[in-house]
N, C-alpha and C positions, 0 to 999 in steps of 0.2 A: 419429365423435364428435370433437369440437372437444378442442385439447389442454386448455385452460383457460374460464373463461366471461369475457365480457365485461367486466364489472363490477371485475376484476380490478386494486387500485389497484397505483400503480408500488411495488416495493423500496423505495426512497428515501425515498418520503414515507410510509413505515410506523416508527413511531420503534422504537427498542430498550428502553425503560423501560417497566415493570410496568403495567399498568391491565387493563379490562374493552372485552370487542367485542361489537359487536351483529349478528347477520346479519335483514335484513329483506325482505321480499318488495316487488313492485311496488306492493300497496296501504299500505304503512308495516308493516306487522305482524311484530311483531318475532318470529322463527322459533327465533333462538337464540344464548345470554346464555354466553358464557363471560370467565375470565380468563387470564394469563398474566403471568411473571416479564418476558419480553420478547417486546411485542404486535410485531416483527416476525417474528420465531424462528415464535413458533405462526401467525399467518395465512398464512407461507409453506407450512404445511402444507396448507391447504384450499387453494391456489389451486397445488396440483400438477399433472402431467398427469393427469386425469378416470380416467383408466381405471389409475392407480396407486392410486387413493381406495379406503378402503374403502366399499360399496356404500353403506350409512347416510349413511355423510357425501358421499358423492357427491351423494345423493337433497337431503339439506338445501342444499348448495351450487348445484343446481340449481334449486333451488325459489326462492333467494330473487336478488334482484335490484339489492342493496347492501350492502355491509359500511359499518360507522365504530366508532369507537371514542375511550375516554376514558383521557388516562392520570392517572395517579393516583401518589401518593408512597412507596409502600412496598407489599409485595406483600399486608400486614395490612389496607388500604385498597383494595384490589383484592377480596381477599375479602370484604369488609364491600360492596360498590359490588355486587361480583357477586349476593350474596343477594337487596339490595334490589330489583335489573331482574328475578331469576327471580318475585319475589313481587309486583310491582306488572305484568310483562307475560305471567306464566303463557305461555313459549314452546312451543309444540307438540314444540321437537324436545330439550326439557330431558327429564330424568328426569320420569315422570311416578309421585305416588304414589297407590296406590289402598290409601287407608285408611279401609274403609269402615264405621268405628262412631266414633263420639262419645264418648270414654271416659268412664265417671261416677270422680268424685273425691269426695274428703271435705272440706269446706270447712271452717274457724273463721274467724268474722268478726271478728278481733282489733281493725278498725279501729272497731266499735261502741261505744256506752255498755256494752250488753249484748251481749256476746257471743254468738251461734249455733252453732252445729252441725249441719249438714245435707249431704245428697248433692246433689250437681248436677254437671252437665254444661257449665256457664259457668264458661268460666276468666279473664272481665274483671270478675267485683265486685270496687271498691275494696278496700283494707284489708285482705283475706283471705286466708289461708294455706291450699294445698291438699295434699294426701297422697294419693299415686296417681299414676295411673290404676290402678284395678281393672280386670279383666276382667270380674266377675260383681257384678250391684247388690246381690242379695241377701249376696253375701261382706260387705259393707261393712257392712250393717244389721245383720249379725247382732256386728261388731264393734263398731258403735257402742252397740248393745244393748248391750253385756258393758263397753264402758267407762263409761256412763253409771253404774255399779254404782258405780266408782272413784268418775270424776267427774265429780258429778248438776250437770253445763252443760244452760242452756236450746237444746233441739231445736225448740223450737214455732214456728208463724209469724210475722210481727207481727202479723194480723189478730186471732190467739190470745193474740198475749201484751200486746197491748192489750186484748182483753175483761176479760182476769184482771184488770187495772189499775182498770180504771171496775168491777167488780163484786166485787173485795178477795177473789175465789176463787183460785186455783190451780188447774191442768189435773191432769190425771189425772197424767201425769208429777211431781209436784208431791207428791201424796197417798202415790205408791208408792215417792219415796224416790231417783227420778232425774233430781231436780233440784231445787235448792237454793230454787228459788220466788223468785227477786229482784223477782218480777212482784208482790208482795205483803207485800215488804219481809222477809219471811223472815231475809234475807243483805242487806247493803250489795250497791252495784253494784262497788263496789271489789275485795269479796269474792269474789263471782262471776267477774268477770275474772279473780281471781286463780288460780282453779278453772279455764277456760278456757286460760290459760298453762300451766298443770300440765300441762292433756288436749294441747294441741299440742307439750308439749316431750318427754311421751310417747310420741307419735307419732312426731316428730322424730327416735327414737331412742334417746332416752334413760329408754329402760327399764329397763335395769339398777342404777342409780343412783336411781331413782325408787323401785324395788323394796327394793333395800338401806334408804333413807330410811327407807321403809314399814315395817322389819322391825323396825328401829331401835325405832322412835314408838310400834310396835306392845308392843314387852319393856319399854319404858322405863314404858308406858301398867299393864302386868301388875305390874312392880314397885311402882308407886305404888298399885296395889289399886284402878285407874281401870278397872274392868274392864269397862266400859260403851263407854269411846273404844278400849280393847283390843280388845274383839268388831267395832264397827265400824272400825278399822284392817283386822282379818285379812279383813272380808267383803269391802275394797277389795281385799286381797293375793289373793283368792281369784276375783275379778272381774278382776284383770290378769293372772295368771298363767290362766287360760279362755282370754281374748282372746289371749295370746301363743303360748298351743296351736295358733292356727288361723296362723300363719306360724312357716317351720322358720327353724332356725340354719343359716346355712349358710358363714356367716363368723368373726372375731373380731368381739364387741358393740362394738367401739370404729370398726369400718370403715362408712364409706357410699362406694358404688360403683354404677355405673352400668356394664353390662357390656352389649355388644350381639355377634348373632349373625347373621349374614348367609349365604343359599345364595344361588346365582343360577346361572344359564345365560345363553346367548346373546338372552334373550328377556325374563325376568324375573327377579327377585330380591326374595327373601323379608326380611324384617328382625324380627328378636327383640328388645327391651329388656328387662333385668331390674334393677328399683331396687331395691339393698339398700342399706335404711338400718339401721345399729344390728347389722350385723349378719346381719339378717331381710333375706328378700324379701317387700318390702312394697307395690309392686305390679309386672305385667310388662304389656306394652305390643306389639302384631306388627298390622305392615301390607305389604305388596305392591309392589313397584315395577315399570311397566314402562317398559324400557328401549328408547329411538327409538336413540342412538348405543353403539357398543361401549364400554361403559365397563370398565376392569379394576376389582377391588374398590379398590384405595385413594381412586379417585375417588369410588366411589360409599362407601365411609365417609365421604368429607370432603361427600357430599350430605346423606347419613341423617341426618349430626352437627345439620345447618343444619336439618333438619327437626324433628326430635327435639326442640329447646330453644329453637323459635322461641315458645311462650308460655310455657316452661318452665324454672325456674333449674337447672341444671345441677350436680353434683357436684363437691369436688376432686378426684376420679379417675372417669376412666371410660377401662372396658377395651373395644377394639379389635382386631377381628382381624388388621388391616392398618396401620401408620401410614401416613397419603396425606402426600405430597410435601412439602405446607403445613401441616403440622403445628405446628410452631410458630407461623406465625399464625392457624392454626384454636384452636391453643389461649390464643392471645391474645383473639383474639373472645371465644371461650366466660366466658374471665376474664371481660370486660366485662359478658358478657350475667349473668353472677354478681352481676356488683357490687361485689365484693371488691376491696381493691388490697393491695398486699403480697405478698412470698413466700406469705405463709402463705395468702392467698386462691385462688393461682392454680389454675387448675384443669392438670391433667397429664392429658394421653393417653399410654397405655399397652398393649405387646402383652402378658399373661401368657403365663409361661412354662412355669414350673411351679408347684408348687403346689396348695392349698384353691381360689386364683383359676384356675388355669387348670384346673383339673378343673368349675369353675361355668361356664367359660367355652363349655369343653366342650359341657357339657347345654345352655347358650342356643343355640351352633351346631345341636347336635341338633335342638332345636326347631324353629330357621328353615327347616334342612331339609325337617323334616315337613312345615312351614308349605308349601313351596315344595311337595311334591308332592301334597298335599291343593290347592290351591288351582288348580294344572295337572289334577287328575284331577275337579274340580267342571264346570271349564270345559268339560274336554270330555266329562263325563260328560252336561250340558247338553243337552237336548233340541231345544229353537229355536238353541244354539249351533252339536251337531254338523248341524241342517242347514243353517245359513245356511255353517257351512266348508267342506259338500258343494257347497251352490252357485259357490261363490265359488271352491273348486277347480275346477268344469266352467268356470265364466267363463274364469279363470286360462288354462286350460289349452287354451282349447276344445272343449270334448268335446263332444257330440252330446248329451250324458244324463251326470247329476250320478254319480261313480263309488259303486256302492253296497257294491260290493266290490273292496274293496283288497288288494293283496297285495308287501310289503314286502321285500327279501334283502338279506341285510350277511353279508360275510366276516370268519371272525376265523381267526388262528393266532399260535403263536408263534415267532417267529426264522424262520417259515416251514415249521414242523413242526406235523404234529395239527391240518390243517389243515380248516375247519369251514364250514357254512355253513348260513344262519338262512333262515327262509322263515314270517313271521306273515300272518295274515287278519284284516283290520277289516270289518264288514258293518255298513252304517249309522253309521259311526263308533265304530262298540264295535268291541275285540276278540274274536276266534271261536277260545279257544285250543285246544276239539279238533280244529279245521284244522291247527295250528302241524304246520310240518313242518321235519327235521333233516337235513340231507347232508353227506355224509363224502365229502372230496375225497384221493384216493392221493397224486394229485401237481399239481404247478401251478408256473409258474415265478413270476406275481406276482398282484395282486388281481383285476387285469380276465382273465387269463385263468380264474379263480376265478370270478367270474362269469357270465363264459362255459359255464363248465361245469355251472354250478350254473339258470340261466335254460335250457340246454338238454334238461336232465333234464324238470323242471317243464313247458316248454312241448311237451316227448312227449307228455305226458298232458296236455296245457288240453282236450281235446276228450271225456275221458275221465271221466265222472263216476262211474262205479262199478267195480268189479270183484269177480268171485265170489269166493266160499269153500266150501271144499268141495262136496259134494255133493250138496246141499240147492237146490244155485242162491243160495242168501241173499245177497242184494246187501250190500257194504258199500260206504260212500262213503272214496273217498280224495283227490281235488283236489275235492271236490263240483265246483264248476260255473265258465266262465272269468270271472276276475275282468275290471273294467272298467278299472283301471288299476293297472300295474305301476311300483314303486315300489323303486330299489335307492342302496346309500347310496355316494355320492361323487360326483363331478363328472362331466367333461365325459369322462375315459376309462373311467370306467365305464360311463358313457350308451351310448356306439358298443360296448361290449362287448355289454351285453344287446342293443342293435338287429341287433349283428350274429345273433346266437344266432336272436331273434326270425326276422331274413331265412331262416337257415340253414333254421330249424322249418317257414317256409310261414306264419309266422303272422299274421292280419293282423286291425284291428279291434279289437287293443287299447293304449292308452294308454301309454306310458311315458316316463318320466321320473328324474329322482335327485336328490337335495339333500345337497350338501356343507356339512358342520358349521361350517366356519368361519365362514364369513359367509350361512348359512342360505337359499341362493340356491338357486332349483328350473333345474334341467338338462333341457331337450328335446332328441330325438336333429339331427343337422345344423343346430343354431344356434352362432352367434357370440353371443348376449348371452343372459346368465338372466333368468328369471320375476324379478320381486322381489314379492313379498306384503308389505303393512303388516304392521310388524312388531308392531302390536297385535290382529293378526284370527284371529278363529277358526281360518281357514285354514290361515297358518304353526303354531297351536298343534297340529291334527291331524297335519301333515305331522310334525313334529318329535316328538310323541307316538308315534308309529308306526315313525319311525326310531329312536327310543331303543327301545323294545319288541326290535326286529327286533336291537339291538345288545344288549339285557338278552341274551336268547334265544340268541345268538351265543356270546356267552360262557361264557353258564354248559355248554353241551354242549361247548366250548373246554375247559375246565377239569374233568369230568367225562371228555374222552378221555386228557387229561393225568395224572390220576390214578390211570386205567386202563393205560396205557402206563407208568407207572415202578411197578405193579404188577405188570406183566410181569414187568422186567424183575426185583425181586426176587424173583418168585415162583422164578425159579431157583435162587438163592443156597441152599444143604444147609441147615436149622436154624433156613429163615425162614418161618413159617410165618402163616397169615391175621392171627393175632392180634398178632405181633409185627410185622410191615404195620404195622397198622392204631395201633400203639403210638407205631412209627418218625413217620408222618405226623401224627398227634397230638401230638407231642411238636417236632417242627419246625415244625408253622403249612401251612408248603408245601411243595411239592418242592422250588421254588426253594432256599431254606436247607439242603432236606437234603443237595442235591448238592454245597451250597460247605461243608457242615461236613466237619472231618479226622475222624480214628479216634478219637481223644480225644474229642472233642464226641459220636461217636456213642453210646460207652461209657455217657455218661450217662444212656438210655433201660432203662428198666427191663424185665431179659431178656439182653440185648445184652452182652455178653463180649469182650474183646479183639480175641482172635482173630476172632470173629466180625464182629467192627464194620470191621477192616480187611480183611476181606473183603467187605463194604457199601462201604465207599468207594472199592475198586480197582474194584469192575464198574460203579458211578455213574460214576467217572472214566473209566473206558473207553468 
């Protein structure tokens, strides 16, 4: 492999000022749009020796066939320069997002003579102010039902509210009181609008102030013996406090905040928004990302951000798990894309810390979480998905016949005690977990001998599909039958461990291979270079599905001999008995803590006596 690629322009004529680079292939097509404080600093990166790259970026660097690049005045201009190339060249090797619904929104047509009110899914009519994105259409409707109660703004269409015009009726909406009827002169249009500005500065958030007014208008209305605007006041107050049932408090009414939540792995990342206006979370927003280059999270916040408010105005605060690098000219953009100019406009990125924020901030992480593992367990729960990654593994790999059964090993211990080792079955690409199998290694000096020991166990038995019990003869199944390819986690010395085992056993005829976490590269035994799989394909998502399984599974019998081993060990101690165990580990979280707590610390568990607690921490210390 060539230490660098051709195309490779000199040092010299790469300037040191801020701007955006394009990498493009042989037919013009631009591959991929980034920026930089200084465009020599970062291109020196891609045009390192090939085999120091990391594999993604090798793979794009290799694909394309010229660099150039623009500089630009400030690094706020670089990031504005950068968005525009990823939106006008959609490059293959950008972030790609899979956001696959159309959010529906609450629209007011403020720019109208008359006003509207309606759900849609178009975020370019003129004049109009939206609230949202919802997730569910039906949430929306049921809210605008309950505000029309307040304030009867026309909903209708124009083809409706011109009929009403030429024929001096009024719709149904009209008759029942949810809505003022300007279609028939009812109310000025003046009026109306005015009613319309109400319903969106409600929305806006300012419900609590709205409410108070209400309360006011309402006693001032009972005092004057107007008891007619008094009952229609409270049917309003009773119509907005419905509507306000269906979004919780989750902040002060004086906050709007835009909080996001991000999980990701090596492959994809998940993203959460949640908009609180007023207080309320008033709508949430989650889409998908897959990822072609290793991004760390700051980069991909300072993407999400550019996605997020590309047709949508953005908040004075929004909370971040990460502030990315440019943060202050991402939050100069964001200002702009506001509209605002002044301190008081500018928008602030933010990490929370503590706090009501950082406990909300919390639950959206929670969520993208989930988002991420529901969205990996669709994929490959997928029927046409898990076979085309069956195929595309046989390709991959060469195999003779797509592997229908898989069988996965990962070693786990700790500091090199209690040492463990995982053994999962995928058939058809699902998991088989009453295959799952566990082994207990005495001793081992590091992982690959651990392997070793643990693929030679296993391959005693591949040829052994049942064994008796008692004496009945009753067959039970214990490795059922041999799998078609062997699948263990780590690289290239892990690889020659299982092969060596494999040689040891006699075994031949089945597949193996490994895939190392880092850069998610598949291992064949006696190669110099890895497999690499698109890193959007079924394929890599099975392999990595199977490896995380085989590492869940690792662990948890990890920590499960862990807790049986420092049970031993008090089960000695005169005066400690199961329950006080069980008090002691309860009361610490882990073992970990309970070995670094003193005698003092232990005291505090309820049971546990002086005397007795310093006798717990001389035999842990020992």
């Amino acid at each position: 492999m060539a230490d660098t690629v051709a195309y490779r322009p000199k040092a010299g004529d790469i300037p040191t000022l801020p701007g955006v680079y394009r990498f493009s292939d042989a037919s013009g097509r631009v591959l991929y749009v980034g920026k930089a404080n200084s465009l020599r600093a970062r291109l020196s990166n891609y045009f390192a020796p090939l085999r120091t790259l990391h594999e993604r970026t090798r793979r794009m660097v290799l694909a394309a066939d010229s660099v150039d690049w623009t500089v630009v005045g400030s690094e706020f201009e670089a990031l504005q320069l950068e968005y525009t190339w990823i939106k006008e060249f959609d490059p293959p090797f950008n972030v790609k997002f899979r956001d696959d619904k159309t959010y529906p929104y609450l629209a007011i047509t403020l720019g109208d003579p008359v006003p509207r009110v309606f759900i849609t899914r178009n975020r370019k009519i003129p004049g109009a102010r939206y609230f949202g994105p919802y997730t569910k259409v039906w949430a929306i409707r049921e809210t605008v039902d309950q505000m029309l109660k307040a304030f009867p703004m026309r909903s209708c269409t124009d083809s409706t509210y011109k009929r009403a015009e030429q024929t001096g009726r009024p719709c149904l909406l009209g008759d029942i009181g949810k809505c003022v009827a300007p279609c028939v002169g009812r109310v000025k249009k003046e009026e109306h609008k005015s009613v319309a500005l109400d319903f969106a500065s409600f929305m806006g958030g300012n419900d609590s102030r709205y409410l108070a007014d209400l309360t006011t208008r309402m006693k001032r209305a009972a005092a004057e013996q107007d008891y007619e605007s008094a009952a229609r006041i409270r049917d309003q107050l009773g119509a907005l406090e419905a509507a306000l049932a269906k979004s919780t408090i989750v902040l002060h009414d004086d906050i709007d905040v835009d909080i996001f939540g991000i999980a990701h792995d090596e492959l994809a990342a998940a993203v959460q928004q949640f908009m609180v206006r007023g207080g309320r979370i008033r709508g949430v927003r989650g889409w998908v990302v897959d990822k072609e280059l290793d991004l760390d999270l700051g980069a991909l916040v300072d993407t999400v951000l550019q996605k997020a408010y590309e047709d949508a105005v953005p908040p004075r605060e929004i909370l971040i798990p990460e502030l990315p690098d440019d943060s202050a000219a991402l939050e100069l953009l964001l200002t702009r894309l506001r509209g605002d100019r002044g301190e008081t406009g500018r928008v602030a990125l933010r990490s929370a810390q503590r706090g009501d924020k950082a406990a909300l901030a919390l639950t959206v992480a929670t969520n993208a979480h989930n988002a991420l593992v529901l969205y990996k367990s669709k994929r490959s729960g997928d029927f046409v998905a898990r076979s085309q990654a069956l195929a595309d593994i046989q390709e991959a790999l060469g195999m003779p016949e797509a592997p229908l059964r898989i069988e996965c090993f990962d070693v786990s211990h700790l500091s090199g005690t209690n040492i463990v080792a995982s053994m999962v079955v995928f058939e058809d690409g699902l998991p088989k977990k009453d295959q799952y199998r566990r082994f207990s290694i005495p001793e081992s000096t590091d992982d690959t001998q651990s392997i070793y020991q643990t693929l030679s166990r296993r391959l005693a038995n591949v040829d052994q599909e049942t064994t008796r019990a008692g004496d009945d003869d009753q067959a039970v199944k214990k490795f059922a039958y041999r799998p078609n390819l062997l699948i263990v986690d780590g690289g290239q010395p892990q690889v020659a461990a299982a092969a060596k085992a494999m040689a040891d056993a006699g075994v031949t005829g089945i597949q193996l291979c490994g895939i190392a976490k880092r850069l998610e590269e598949i291992w064949l035994p006696d190669s110099d270079y890895p497999v690499i799989l698109p890193r959007n394909s079924d394929a890599l998502f099975l392999f990595q599905r199977i490896r995380d399984e085989a590492h869940r599974f690792a662990i948890s019998y990890q920590r499960q001999r862990r807790s049986k081993d420092i049970s031993s060990v008090l089960d000695g101690i005169p005066g400690l008995g199961p329950s006080r165990i069980r008090e002691l580990l309860r009361h610490f979280g882990s073992v970990k803590q309970l070995r670094a707590a003193d005698a003092a610390a232990i005291t505090e568990v309820n049971g546990i006596g002086p005397a007795l607690a310093e006798v717990i921490h001389r035999t842990l210390r020992a």
